[in-house]
LUMFIKE-618369 format. One record per atom (N, C-alpha, C, O): atom name; residue number from 1; x, y, z. Coordinates in Angstrom, 3 decimals, always signed. Example, Ala and Ser with C-alpha at 12.3 -4.5 7.8 and 13.67 -1.06 7.14 Angstrom:
// residues 2
+-------+-----+----------+----------+----------+
: atome : num :       px :       py :       pz :
+-------+-----+----------+----------+----------+
:     N :   1 :  +13.190 :   -5.690 :   +7.800 :
:    CA :   1 :  +12.300 :   -4.500 :   +7.800 :
:     C :   1 :  +13.200 :   -3.300 :   +7.800 :
:     O :   1 :  +14.236 :   -3.319 :   +8.465 :
:     N :   2 :  +12.850 :   -2.250 :   +7.080 :
:    CA :   2 :  +13.670 :   -1.060 :   +7.140 :
:     C :   2 :  +12.900 :   +0.030 :   +7.870 :
:     O :   2 :  +13.409 :   +1.138 :   +8.039 :
+-------+-----+----------+----------+----------+
// end
This chain:
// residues 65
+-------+-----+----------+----------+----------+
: atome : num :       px :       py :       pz :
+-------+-----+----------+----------+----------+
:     N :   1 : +161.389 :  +13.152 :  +10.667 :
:    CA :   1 : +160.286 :  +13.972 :  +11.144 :
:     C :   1 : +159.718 :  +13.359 :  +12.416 :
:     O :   1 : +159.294 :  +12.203 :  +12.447 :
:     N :   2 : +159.727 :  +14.099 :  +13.361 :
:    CA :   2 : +159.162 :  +13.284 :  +14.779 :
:     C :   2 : +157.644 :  +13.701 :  +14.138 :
:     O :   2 : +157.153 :  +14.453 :  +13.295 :
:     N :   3 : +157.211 :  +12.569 :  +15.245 :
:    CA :   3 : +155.700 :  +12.271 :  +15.389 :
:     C :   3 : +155.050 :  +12.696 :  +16.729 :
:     O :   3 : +154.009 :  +12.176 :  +17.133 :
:     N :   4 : +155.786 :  +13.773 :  +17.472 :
:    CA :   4 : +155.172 :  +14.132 :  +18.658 :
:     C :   4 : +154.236 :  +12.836 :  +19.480 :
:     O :   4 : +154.750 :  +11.721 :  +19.565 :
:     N :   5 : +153.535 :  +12.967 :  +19.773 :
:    CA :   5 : +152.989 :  +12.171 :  +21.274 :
:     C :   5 : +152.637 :  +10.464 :  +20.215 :
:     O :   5 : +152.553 :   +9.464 :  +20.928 :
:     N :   6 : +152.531 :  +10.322 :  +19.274 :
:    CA :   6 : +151.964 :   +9.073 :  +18.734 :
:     C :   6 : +153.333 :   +8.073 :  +18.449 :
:     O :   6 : +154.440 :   +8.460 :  +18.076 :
:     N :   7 : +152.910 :   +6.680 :  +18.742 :
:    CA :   7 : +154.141 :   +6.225 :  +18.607 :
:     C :   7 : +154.806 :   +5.281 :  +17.334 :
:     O :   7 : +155.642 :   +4.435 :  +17.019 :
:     N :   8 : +153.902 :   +6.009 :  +16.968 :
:    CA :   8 : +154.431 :   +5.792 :  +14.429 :
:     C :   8 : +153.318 :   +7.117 :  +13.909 :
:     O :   8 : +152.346 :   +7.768 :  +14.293 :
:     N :   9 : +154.054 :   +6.988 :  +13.015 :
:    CA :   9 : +153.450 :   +7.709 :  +11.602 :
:     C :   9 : +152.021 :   +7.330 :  +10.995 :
:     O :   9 : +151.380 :   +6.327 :  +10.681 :
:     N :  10 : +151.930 :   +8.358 :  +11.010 :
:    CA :  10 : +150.021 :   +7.939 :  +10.100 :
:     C :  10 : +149.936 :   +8.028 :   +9.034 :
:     O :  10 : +150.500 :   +9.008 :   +8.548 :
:     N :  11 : +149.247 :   +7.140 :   +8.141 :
:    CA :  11 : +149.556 :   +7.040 :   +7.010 :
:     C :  11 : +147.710 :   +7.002 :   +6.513 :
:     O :  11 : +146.843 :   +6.412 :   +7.157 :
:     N :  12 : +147.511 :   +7.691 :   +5.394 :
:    CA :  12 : +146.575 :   +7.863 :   +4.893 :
:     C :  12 : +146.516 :   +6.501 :   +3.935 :
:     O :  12 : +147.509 :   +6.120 :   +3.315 :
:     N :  13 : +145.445 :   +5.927 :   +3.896 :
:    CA :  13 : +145.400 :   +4.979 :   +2.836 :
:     C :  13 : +144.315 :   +4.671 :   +1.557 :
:     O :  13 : +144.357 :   +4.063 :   +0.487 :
:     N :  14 : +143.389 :   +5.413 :   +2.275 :
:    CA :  14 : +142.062 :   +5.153 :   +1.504 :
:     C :  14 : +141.198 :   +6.531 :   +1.169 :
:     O :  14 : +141.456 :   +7.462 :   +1.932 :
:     N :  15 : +140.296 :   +6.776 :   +0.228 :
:    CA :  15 : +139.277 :   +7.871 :   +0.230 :
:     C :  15 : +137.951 :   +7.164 :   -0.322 :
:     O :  15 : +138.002 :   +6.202 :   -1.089 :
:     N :  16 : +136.791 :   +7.715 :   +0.129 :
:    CA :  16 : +135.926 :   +8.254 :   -0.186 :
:     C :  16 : +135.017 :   +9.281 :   -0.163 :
:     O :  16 : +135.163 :  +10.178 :   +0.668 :
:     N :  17 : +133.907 :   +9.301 :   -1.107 :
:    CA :  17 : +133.037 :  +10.433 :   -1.312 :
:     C :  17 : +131.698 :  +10.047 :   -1.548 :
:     O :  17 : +131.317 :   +9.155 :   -2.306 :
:     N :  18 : +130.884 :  +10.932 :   -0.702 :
:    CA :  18 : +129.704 :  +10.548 :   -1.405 :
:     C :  18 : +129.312 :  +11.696 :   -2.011 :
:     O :  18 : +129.880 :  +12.770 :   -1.815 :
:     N :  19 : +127.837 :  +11.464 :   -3.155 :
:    CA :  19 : +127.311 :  +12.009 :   -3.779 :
:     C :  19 : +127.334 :  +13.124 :   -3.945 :
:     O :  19 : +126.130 :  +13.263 :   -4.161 :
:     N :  20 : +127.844 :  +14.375 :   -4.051 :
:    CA :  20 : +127.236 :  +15.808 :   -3.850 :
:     C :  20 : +126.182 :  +16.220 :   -4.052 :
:     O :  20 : +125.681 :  +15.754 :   -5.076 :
:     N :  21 : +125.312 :  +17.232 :   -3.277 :
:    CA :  21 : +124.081 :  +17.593 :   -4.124 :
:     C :  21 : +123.570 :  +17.906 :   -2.406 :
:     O :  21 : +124.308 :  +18.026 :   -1.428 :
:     N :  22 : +122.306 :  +17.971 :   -2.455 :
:    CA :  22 : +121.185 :  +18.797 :   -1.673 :
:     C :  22 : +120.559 :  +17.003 :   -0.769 :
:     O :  22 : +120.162 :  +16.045 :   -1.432 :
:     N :  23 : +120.650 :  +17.013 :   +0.815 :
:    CA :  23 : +120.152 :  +16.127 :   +0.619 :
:     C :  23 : +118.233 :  +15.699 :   +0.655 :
:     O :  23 : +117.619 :  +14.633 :   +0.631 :
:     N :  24 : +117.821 :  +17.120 :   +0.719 :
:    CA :  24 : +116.663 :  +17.251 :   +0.643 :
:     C :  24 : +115.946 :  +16.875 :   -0.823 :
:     O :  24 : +114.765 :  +16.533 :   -0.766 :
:     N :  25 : +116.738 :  +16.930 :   -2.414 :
:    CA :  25 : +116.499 :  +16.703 :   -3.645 :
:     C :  25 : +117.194 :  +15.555 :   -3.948 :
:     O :  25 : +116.607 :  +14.570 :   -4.395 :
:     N :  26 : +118.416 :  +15.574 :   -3.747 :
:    CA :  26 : +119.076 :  +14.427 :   -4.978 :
:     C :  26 : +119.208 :  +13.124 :   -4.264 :
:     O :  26 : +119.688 :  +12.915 :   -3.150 :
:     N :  27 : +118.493 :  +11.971 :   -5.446 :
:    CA :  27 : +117.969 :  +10.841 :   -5.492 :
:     C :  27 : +119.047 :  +10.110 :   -4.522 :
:     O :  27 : +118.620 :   +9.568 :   -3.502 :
:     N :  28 : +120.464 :  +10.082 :   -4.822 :
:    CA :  28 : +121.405 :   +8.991 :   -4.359 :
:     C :  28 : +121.339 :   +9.363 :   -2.947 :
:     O :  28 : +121.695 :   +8.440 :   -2.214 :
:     N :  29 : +120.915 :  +10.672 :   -2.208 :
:    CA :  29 : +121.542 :  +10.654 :   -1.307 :
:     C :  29 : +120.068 :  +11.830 :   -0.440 :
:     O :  29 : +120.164 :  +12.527 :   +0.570 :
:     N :  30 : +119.349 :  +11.700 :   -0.986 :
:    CA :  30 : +117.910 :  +12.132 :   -0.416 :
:     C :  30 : +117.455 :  +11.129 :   +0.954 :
:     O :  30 : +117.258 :   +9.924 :   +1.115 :
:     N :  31 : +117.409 :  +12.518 :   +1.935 :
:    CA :  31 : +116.881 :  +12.115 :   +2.999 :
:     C :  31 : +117.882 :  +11.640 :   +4.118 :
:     O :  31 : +117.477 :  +11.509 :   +5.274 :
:     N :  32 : +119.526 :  +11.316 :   +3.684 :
:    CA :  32 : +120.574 :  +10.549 :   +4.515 :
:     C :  32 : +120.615 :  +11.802 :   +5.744 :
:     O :  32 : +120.416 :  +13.008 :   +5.601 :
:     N :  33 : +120.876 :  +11.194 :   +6.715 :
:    CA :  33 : +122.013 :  +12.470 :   +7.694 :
:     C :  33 : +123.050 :  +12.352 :   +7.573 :
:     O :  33 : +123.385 :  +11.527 :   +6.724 :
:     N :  34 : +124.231 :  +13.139 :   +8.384 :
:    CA :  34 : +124.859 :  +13.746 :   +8.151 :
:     C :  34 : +125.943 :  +12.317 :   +8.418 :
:     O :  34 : +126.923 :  +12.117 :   +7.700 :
:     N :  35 : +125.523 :  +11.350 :   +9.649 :
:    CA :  35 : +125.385 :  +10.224 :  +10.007 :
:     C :  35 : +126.231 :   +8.978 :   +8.973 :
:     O :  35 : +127.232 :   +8.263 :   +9.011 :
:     N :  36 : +124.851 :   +9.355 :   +7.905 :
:    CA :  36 : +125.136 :   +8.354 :   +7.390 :
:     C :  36 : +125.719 :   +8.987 :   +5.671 :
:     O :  36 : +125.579 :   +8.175 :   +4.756 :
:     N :  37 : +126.072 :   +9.787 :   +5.465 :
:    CA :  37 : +126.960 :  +10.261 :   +4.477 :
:     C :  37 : +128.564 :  +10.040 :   +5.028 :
:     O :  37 : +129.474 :   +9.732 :   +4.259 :
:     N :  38 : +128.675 :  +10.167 :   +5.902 :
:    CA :  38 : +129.726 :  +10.013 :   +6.674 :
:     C :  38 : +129.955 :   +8.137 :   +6.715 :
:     O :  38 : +130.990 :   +7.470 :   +6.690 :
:     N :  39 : +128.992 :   +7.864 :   +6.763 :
:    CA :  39 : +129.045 :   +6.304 :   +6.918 :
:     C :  39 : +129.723 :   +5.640 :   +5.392 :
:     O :  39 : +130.722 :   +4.949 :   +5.188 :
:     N :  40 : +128.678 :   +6.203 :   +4.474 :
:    CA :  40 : +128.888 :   +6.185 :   +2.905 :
:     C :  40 : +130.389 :   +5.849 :   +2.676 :
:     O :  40 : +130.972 :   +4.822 :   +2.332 :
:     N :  41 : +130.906 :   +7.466 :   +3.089 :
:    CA :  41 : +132.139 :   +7.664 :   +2.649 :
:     C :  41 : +133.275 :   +7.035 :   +2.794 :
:     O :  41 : +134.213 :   +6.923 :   +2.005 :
:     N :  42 : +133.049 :   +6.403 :   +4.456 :
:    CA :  42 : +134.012 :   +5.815 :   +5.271 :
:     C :  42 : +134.138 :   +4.197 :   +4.888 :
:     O :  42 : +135.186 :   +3.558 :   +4.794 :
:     N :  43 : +132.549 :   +3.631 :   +4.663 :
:    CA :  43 : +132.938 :   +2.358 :   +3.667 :
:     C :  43 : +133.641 :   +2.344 :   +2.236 :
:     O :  43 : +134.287 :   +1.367 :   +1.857 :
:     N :  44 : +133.467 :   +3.527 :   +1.445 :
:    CA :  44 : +133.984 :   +3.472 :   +0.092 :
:     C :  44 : +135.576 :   +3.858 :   +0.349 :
:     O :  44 : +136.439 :   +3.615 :   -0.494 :
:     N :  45 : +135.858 :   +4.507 :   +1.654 :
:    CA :  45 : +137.253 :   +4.450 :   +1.650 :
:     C :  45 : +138.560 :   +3.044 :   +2.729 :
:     O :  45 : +139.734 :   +2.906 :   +3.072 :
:     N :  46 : +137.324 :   +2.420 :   +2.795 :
:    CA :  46 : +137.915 :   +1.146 :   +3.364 :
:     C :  46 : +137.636 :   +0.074 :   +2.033 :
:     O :  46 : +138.225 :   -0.983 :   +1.812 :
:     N :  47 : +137.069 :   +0.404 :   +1.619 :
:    CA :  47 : +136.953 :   -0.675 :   -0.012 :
:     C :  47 : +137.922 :   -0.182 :   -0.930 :
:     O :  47 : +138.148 :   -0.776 :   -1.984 :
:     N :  48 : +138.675 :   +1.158 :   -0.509 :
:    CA :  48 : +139.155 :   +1.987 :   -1.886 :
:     C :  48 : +140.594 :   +1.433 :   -1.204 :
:     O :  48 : +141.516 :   +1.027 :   -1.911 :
:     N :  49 : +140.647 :   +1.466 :   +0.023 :
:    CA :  49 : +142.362 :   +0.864 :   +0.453 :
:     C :  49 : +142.503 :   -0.883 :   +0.826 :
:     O :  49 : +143.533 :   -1.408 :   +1.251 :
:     N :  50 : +141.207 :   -1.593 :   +0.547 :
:    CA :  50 : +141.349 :   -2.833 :   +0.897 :
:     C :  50 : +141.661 :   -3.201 :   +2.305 :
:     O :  50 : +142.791 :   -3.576 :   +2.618 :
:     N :  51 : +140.648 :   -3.098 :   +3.194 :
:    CA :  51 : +140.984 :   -2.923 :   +4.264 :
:     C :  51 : +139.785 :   -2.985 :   +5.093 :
:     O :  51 : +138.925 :   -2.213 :   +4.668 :
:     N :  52 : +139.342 :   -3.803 :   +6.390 :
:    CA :  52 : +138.126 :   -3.501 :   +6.680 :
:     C :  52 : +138.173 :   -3.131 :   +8.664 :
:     O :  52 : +139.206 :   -3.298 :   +9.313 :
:     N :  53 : +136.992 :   -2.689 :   +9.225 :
:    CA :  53 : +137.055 :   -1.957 :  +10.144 :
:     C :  53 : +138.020 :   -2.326 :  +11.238 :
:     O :  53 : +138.515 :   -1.532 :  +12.038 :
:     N :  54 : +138.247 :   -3.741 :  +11.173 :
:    CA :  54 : +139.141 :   -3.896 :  +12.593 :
:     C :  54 : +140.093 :   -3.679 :  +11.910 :
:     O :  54 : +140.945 :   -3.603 :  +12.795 :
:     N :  55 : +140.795 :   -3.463 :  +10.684 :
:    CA :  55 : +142.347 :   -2.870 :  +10.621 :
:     C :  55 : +142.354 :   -1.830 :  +10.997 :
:     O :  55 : +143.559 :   -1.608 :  +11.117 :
:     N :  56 : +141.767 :   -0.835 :  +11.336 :
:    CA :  56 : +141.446 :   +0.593 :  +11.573 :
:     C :  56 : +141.844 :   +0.751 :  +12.912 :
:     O :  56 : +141.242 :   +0.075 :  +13.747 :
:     N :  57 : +143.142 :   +1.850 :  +13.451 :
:    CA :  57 : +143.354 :   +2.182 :  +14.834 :
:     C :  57 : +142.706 :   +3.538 :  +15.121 :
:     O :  57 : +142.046 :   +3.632 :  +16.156 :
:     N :  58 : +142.786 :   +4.268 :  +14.567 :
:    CA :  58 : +141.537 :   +5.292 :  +14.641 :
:     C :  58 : +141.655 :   +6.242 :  +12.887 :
:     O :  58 : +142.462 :   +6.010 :  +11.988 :
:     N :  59 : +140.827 :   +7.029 :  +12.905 :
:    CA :  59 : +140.700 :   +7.915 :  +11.174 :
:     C :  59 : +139.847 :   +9.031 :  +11.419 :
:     O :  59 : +139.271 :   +9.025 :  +12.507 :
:     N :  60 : +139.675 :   +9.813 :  +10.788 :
:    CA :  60 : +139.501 :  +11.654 :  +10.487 :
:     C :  60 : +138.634 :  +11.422 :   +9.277 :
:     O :  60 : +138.886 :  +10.823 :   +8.232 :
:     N :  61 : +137.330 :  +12.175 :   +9.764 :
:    CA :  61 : +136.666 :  +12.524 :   +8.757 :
:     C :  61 : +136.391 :  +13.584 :   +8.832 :
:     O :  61 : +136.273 :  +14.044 :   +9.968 :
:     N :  62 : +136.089 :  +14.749 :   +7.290 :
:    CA :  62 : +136.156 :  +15.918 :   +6.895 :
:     C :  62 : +134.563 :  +16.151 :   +6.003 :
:     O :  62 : +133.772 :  +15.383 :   +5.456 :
:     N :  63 : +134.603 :  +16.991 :   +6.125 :
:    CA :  63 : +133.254 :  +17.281 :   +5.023 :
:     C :  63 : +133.579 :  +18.794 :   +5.361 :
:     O :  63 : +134.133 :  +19.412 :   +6.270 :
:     N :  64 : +132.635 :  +19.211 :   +3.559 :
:    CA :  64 : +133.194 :  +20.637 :   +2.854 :
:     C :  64 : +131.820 :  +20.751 :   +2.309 :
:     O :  64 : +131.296 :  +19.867 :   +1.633 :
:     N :  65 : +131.210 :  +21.966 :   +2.656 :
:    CA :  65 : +129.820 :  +22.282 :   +2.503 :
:     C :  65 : +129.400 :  +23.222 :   +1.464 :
:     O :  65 : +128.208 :  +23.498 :   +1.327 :
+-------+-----+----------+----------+----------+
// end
């Protein structure tokens, strides 16, 4: 499978998630922006692949509303 313009394969390694819910009500995650849910997620998925920010060449984050 070519990899068009990149010069290796990307490989997914890690996930996280934070809390679901409202962040105007629910306790874990009341009051965060959008900022820092995103922040949340991105540490629990560098703890979830063992791995910390300088291994990182770049990564994609998603959120589903």
């Amino acid at each position: 499978m070519s990899n068009g313009k990149y010069g290796r394969s990307v490989s997914i390694i890690g996930v996280g998630v934070t809390k679901l819910g409202d962040v105007r009500t629910t306790p874990e995650i009341k009051d965060f922006s959008e900022k820092e849910l995103y922040a949340a997620a991105a540490i629990e998925a560098m703890e979830d692949a063992g791995i910390d920010a300088c291994d990182i060449d770049a990564f994609y984050v998603g959120m589903s509303g």
